[in-house]
BAVEXDO-338867 format. One record per residue: residue in three letters; x, y, z of N, C-alpha, C in turn. Coordinates in pm, whole numbers, plus 50000, padded with zeros to 5 digits. Example, Ala and Ser with C-alpha at 12.3 -4.5 7.8 and 13.67 -1.06 7.14 Angstrom:
2
ALA513194943150780512304955050780513204967050780;SER512854977550708513674989450714512905000350787;
END
This chain:
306
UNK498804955152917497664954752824498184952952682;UNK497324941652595497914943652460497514950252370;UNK498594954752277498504965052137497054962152086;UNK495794970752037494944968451977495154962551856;UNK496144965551827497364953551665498014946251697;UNK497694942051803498344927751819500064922551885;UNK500284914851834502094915051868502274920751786;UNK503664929551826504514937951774505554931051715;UNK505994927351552506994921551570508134933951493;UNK509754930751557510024939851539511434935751478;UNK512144942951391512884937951314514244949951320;UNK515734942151307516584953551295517714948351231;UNK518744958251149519944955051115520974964151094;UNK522104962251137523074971651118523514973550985;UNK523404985650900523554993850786524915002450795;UNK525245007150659526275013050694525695027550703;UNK524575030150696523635041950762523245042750917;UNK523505032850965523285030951083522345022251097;UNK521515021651218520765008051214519255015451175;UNK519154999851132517465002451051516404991451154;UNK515764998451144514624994751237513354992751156;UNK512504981551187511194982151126510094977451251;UNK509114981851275507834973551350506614971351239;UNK506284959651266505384953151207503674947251292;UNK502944950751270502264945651363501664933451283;UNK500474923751401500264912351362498914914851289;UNK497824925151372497014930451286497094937951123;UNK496664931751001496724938450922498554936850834;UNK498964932250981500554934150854500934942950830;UNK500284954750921500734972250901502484973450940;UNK502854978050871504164987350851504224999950968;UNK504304994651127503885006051208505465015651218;UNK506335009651204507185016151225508475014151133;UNK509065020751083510345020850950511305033051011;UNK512465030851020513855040051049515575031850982;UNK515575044850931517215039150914518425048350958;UNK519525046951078520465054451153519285066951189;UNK518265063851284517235071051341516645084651292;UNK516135079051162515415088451079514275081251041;UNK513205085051054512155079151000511725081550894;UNK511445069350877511155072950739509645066850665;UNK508505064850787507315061550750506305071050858;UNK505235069450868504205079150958504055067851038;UNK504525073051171504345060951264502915065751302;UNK502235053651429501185058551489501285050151652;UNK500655051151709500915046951894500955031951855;UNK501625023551971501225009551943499375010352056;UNK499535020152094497865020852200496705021652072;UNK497125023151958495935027051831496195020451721;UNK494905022051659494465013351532495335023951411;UNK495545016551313496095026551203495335034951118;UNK495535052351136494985057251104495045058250934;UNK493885060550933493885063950726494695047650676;UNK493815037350679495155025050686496075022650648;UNK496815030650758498375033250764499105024350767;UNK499945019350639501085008350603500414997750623;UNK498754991950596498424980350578498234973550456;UNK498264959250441497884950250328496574950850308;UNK496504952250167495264955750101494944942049988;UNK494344932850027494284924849961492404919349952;UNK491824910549890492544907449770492234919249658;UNK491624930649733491504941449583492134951849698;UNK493234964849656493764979249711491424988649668;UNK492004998349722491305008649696489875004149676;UNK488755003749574487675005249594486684994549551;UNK485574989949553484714977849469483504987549484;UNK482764995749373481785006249381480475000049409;UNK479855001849530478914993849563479364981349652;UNK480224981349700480674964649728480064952349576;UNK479554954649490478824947549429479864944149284;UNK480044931449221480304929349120480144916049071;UNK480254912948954479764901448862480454888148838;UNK479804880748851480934866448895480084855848780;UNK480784853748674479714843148550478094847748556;UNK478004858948561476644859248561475774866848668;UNK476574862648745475564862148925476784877249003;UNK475654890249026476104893349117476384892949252;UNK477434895349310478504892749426478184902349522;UNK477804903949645477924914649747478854911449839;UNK479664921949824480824928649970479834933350095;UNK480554932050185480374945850325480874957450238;UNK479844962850266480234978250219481284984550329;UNK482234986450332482984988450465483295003150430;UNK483325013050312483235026150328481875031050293;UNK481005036850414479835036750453479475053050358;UNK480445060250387479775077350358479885074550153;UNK480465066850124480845064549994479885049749941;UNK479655045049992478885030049965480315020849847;UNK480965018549925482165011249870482585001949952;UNK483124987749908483874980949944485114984249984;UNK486354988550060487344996550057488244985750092;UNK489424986350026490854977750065490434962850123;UNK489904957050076490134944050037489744936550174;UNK489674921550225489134917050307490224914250452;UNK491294914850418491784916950557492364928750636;UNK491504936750674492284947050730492254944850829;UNK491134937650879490794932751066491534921251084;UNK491764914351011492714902851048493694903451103;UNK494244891751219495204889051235495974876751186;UNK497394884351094498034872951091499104866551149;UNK499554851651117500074844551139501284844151138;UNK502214844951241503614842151215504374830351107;UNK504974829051048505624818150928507044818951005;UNK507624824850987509174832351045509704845251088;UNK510464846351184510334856051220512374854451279;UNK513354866451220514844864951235514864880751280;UNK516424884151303516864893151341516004908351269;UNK516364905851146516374916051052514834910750911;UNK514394899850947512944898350860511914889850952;UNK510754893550901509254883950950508574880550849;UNK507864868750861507144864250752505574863950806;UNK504804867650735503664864650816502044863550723;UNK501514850650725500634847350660498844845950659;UNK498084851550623496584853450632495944847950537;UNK494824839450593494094835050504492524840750462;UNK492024841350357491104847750340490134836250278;UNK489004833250356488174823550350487154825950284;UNK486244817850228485494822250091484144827250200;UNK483414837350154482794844850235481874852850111;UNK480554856550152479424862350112480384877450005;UNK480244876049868480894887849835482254878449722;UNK482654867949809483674861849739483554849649758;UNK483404845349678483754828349715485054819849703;UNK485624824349737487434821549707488184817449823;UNK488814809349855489624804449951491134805749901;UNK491814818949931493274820949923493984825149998;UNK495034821750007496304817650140497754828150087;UNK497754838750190498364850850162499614849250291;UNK500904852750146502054856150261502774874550270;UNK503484877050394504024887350339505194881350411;UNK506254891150366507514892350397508394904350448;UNK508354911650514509044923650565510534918350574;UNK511834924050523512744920250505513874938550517;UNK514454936350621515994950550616516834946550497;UNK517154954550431518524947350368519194962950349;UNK520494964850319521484974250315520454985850213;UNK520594995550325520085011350258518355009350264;UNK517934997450310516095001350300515534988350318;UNK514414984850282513534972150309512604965750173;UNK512694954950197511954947250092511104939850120;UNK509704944250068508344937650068508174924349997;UNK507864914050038507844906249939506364898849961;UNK505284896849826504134891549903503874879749806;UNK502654864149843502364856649803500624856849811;UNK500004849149705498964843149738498764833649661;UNK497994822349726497964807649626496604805449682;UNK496054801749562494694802849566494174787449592;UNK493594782449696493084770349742492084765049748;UNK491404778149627489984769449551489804760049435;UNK488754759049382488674748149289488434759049133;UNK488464773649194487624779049049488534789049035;UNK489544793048904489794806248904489744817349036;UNK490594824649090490134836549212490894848749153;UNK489904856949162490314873649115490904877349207;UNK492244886249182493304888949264493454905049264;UNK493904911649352494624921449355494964924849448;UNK496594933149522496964938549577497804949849604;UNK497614953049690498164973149714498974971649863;UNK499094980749897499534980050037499524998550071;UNK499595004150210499135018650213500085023950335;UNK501695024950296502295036450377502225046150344;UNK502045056550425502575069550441504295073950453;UNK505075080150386506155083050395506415097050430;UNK507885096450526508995104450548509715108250557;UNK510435118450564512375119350565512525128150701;UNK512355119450837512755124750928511925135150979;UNK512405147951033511615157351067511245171151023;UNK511525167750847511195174950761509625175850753;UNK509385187250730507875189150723507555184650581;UNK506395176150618505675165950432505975176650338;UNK505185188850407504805200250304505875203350239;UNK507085200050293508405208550223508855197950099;UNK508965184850122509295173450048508795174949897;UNK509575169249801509725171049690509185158849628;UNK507855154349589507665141649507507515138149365;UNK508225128949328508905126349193508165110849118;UNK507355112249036506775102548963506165105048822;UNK506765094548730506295099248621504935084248567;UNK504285087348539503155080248501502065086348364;UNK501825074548286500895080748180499975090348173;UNK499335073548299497345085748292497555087248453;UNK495695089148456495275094348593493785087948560;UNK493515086648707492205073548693491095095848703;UNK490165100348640489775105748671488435101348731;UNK487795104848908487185101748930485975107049014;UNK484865102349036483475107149095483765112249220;UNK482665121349310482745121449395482885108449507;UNK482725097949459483275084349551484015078749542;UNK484865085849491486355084349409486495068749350;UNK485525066349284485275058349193485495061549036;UNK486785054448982487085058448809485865063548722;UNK485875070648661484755077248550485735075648398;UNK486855077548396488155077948319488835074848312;UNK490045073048266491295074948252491925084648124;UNK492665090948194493035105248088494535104948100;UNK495475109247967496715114547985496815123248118;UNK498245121048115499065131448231499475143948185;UNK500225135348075501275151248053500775161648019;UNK501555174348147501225191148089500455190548179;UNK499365186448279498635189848350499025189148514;UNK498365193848622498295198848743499205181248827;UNK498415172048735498525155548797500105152648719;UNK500745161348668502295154548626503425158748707;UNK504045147548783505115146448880506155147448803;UNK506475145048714507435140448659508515149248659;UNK508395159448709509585169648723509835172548846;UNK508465165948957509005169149096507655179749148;UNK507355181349216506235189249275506565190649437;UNK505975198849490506035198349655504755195049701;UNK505225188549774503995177449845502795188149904;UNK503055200549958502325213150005501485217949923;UNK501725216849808500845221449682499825208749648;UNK500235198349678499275186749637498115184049706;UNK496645184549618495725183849714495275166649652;UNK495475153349674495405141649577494945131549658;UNK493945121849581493685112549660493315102949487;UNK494405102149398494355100549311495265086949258;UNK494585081949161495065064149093495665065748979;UNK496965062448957497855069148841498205054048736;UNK498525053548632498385039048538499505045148458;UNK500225037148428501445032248323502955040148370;UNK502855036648494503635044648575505275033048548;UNK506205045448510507605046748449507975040048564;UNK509035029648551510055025848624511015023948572;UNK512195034048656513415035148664514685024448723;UNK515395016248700515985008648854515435006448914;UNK514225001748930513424992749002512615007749110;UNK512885019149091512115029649145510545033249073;UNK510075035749132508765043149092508365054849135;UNK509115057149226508625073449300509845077749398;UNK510205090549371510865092549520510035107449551;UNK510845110049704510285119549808511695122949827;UNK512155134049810513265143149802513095151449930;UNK513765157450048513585168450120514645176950012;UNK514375189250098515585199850056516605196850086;UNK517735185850212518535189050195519455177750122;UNK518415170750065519245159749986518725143350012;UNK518405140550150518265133850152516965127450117;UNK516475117950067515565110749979514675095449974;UNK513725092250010513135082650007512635075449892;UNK513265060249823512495061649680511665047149710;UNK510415043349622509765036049660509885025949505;UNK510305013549570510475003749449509764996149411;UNK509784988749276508094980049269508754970349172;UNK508114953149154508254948549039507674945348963;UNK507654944948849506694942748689505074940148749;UNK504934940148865503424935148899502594951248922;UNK502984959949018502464969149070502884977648930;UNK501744980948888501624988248724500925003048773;UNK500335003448908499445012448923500075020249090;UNK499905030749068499995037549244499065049649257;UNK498295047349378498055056649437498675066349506;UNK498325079949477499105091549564497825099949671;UNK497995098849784496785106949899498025110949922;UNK497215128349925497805137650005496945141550172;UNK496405134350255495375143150360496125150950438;UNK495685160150458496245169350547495315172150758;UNK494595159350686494125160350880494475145550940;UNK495665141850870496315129850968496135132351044;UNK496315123251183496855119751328498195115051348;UNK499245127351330500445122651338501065124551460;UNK502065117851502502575119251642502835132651686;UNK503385136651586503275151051658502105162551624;UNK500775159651595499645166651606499185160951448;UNK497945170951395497135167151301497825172751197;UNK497985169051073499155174650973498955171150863;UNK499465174350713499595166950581500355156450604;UNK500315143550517500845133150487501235135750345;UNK501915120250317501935116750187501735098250198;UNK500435099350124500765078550074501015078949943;UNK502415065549912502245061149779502225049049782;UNK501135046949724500525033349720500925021849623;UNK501895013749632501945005849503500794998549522;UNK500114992949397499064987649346499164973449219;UNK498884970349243498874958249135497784958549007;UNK496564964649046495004968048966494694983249006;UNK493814985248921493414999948945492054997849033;UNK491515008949104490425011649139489325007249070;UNK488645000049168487454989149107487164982249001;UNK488804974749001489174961148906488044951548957;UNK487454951249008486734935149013485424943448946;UNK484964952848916484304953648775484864962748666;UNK486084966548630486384969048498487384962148449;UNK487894947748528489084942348552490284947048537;UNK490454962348566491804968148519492774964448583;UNK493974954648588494994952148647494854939548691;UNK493184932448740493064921248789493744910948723;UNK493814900648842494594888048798493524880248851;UNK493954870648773492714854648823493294842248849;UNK493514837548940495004829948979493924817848982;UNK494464808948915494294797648886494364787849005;UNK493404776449047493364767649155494724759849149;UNK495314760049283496704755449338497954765849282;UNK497734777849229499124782049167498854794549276;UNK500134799149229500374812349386500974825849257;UNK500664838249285501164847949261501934854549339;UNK502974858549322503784865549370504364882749372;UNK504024888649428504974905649407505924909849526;UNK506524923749465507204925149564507254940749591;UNK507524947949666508034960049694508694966149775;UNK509154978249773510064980049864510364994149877;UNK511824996549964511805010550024513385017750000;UNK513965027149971515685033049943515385042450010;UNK516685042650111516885057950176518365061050132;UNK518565072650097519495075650119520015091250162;UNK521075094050165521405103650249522505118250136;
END
């Protein structure tokens, strides 16, 4: 019987950590599985199931929310599927049900491409790649879209793993991010704000334990270090850091604590790189508008070390 996600494609390379492993599915482009010298280091989920809380999927062409599904296009408002129903929101962008397309597929990377066809809500025809790639000590995201309309297309993208260090409990893990503001927001976790960080409950920047974090929160002008933006520290050293380039300006941090994790219902951690903030296609925060025939490009990625 096949995966409700489709083919599994699956990727590996010998490290001087040992070997690193990634699964990828074809649904969504989810990130089902990440290990390096057999430590995991993402929230896996069954290949028998859909990804819970959308676990390590592409979030395109907007991450996180469109309030109302509804926003303004020269004039004329736009309707989404409202696809988060208890919230009346557009949520993570138009392909999560999709399956995509193989491009290439080697030992140690897959390429794999979705197109998003102009549709009630959007009228945009753009042609999306990703790239899952091993390379020494972690993995590199690399994504495209080239827009194959005739008019300007509003852009944004996120992507939504959950991370881990093995069989350390989330709760114990140490997370490290320094960022300006904080999107403060409604009960539909829709922006009302943006407010400084520093000195308050929302500043990482010295490290927090993931156990104390109760967050489902959109952070802006977030510090990069060496191409880091966040790490996840256990106690005994060893460390997960999450990398981003000049594009992803924004991350989300969810803490839920009623995952479906393999080994029972539990806290997580997602950090979300982001390209726009929460419901850029009406305050355009972060949006991009990619011009007919040109392609945007980002990238992101993953460091383990020991």
């Amino acid at each position: 019987m096949s995966a409700p996600t489709g083919t599994q494609y699956i990727i590996t390379r010998t490290t001087d950590q040992g070997e690193a492993r990634a699964t990828i599915t074809e649904l969504a482009a989810s990130l089902r599985e990440f290990s390096i010298g057999g430590v995991d280091l993402v929230e896996s989920y069954a290949e028998s199931a859909m990804p819970p809380f959308a676990d390590g999927i592409v979030l395109a062409p907007w991450p996180n929310r469109v309030e109302d599904g509804t926003w303004m296009l020269d004039g004329e408002p736009q309707h989404l599927d409202v696809t988060e129903r208890d919230r009346n929101n557009a949520i993570h962008g138009l392909l999560r049900n999709t399956g995509y397309s193989l491009i290439e597929h080697t030992a140690s990377a897959v390429t794999l491409g979705a197109t998003i066809f102009p549709q009630h809500g959007y009228p945009f025809h753009v042609h999306t790649t990703v790239r899952y790639e091993l390379v020494e000590g972690g993995l590199r995201v690399s994504h495209t879209a080239t827009n194959l309309s005739d008019a300007a297309a509003p852009y944004a993208l996120g992507t939504h793993p959950f991370f881990k260090v093995g069989d350390t409990p989330v709760a114990q893990l140490t997370l490290t991010m320094t960022a300006a503001t904080r999107f403060e927001s409604n009960e539909r976790l829709i922006p009302t704000g943006e407010v400084a960080v520093a000195g308050t409950e929302f500043d990482l920047s010295a490290g927090r334990s993931v156990g104390e974090l109760d967050f489902d929160t959109a952070f802006g002008g977030v510090e990069v270090i060496d191409g880091v933006a966040a790490r996840l520290t256990a106690p005994d050293g060893r460390e997960v850091r999450v990398t981003v380039d000049e594009n992803f300006t924004f991350i989300q941090i969810f803490t839920p604590r009623n995952f479906p994790t393999l080994a029972g219902i539990g806290q997580v951690v997602a950090i979300e790189p982001m390209t726009a903030a929460p419901n850029a296609f009406n305050t355009g925060r972060g949006l991009r508008w990619i011009e007919p025939g040109a392609e945007f490009s980002a990238a992101w990625g993953v460091e383990y070390s020991e």
